[in-house]
N, C-alpha and C positions, 0 to 999 in steps of 0.2 A: 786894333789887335792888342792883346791883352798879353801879360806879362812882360820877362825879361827879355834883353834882346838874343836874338839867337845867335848860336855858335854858328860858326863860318860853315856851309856846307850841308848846314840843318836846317829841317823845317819849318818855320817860323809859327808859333800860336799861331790860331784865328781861325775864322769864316772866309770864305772868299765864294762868291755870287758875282748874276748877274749888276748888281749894284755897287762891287768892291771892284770888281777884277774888270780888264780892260779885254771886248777881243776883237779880234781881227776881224775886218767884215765877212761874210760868209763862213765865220766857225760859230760854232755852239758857244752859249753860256755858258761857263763855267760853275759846278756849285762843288767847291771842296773846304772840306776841316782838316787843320792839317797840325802835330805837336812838334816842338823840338825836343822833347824830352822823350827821349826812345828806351825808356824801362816798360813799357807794355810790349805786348803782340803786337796789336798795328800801330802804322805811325801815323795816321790818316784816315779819311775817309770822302768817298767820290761818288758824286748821284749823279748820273749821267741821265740825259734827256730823254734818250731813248737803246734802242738794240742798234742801232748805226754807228760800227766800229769807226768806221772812215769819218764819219762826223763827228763823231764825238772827243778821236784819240788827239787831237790838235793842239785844242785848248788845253786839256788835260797835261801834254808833254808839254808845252811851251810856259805855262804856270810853274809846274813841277823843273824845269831847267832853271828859269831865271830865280828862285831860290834855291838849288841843287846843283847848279851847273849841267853839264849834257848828263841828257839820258838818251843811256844806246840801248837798251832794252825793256821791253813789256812783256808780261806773262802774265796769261787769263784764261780760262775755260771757253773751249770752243762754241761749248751750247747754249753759254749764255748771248750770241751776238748773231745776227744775222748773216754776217761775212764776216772772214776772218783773213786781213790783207796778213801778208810774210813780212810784210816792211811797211813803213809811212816815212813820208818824208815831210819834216816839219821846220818852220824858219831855216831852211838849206840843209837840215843835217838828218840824214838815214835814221830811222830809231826800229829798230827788228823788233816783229812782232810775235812769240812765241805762245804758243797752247798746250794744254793738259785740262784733262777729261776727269779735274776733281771736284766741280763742280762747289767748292768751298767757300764762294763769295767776298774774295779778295780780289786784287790784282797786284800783280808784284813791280814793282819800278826798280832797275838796276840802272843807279849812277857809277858812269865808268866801267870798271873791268869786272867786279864784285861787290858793290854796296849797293846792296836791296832794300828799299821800304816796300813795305807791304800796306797796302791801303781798302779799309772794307768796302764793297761796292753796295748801295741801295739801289735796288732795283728802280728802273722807269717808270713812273705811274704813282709809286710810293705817294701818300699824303702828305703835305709837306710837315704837318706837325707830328707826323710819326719817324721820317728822316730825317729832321732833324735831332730828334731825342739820339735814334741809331749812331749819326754823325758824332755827335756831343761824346753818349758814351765812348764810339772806338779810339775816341783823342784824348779821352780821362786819364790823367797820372796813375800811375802804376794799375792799368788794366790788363787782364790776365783771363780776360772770356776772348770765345774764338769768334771768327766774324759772325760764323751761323749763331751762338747763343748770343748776340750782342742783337743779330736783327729779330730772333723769336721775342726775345723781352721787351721789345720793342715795338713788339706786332707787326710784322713787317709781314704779308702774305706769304708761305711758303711758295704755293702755285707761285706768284710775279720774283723769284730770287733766281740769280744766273743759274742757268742749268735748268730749270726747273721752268720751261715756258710751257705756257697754256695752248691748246688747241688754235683759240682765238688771235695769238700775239698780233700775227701777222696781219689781219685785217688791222688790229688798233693801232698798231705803229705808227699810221700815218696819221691818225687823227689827232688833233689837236686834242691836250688835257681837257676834262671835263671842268 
């Protein structure tokens, strides 16, 4: 992990993958970019494996706590995900799961009562050297593009971005990457 150390409470630089981050048996890989330096839009960014909320929100809250402390809240666009649980429960603790139909390609993480990071989401499928560039940007010091123009410059498929699923999703879901 690169740079300073983080302030208490903040994100720490870096990458974090299947190769960095530790999980729990039966949860997803994690792949997230995460800054401590919260002068951009987002503070992050998270490519999740596939459209399986329940699969995927685990790793994601349990990373994001143990640098953050608890998180009691997530908020996401409904049409990006297959299922949308009201709650999960992760390392013994509730974390509510809330929706909006703005289809904007983030997700919001609320530590505690009110403190929100917002992190861009790359879609499932994404090529890895195009989510990554995505990733890179949304974590860049003093960035000020919104998720959507962070994953267009990026070439990110419009058709494969939350909200925005293909006809086909649902058969590929379960297949394994090409």
């Amino acid at each position: 992990m690169a740079g300073s150390p983080s302030p208490a409470g903040s994100l720490a630089d870096g990458a974090y993958d299947r190769a960095m981050l530790s999980s729990r048996p039966g949860s997803a890989p994690l792949r997230l970019f995460t800054t401590h330096v919260r002068d951009g839009i987002l503070d992050g960014a998270w490519w999740p494996r596939s459209r399986a909320l329940a699969a995927e929100l685990p790793a994601l809250v349990s990373a994001l706590t143990e640098r953050l402390g608890p998180v009691t809240r997530i908020g996401l666009d409904r049409a990006a995900w297959d299922e949308l649980p009201t709650r999960v429960t992760v390392d013994g603790r509730v974390v509510n799961v809330d929706s909006f139909p703005v289809g904007d390609d983030t997700v919001l993480v609320t530590r505690g009562h009110q403190d929100i990071f917002s992190l861009l989401v790359v879609p499932p499928g994404t090529p890895s050297e195009t989510a990554r560039t995505a990733m890179a940007e949304a974590v860049r010091t003093g960035n000020s593009r919104q998720a959507r123009q962070i994953l267009t410059d990026a070439g990110v498929d419009r058709a494969r971005r939350p909200g925005r699923r293909t006809a086909d999703d649902s058969r590929r879901q379960d297949r394994p990457p090409a």
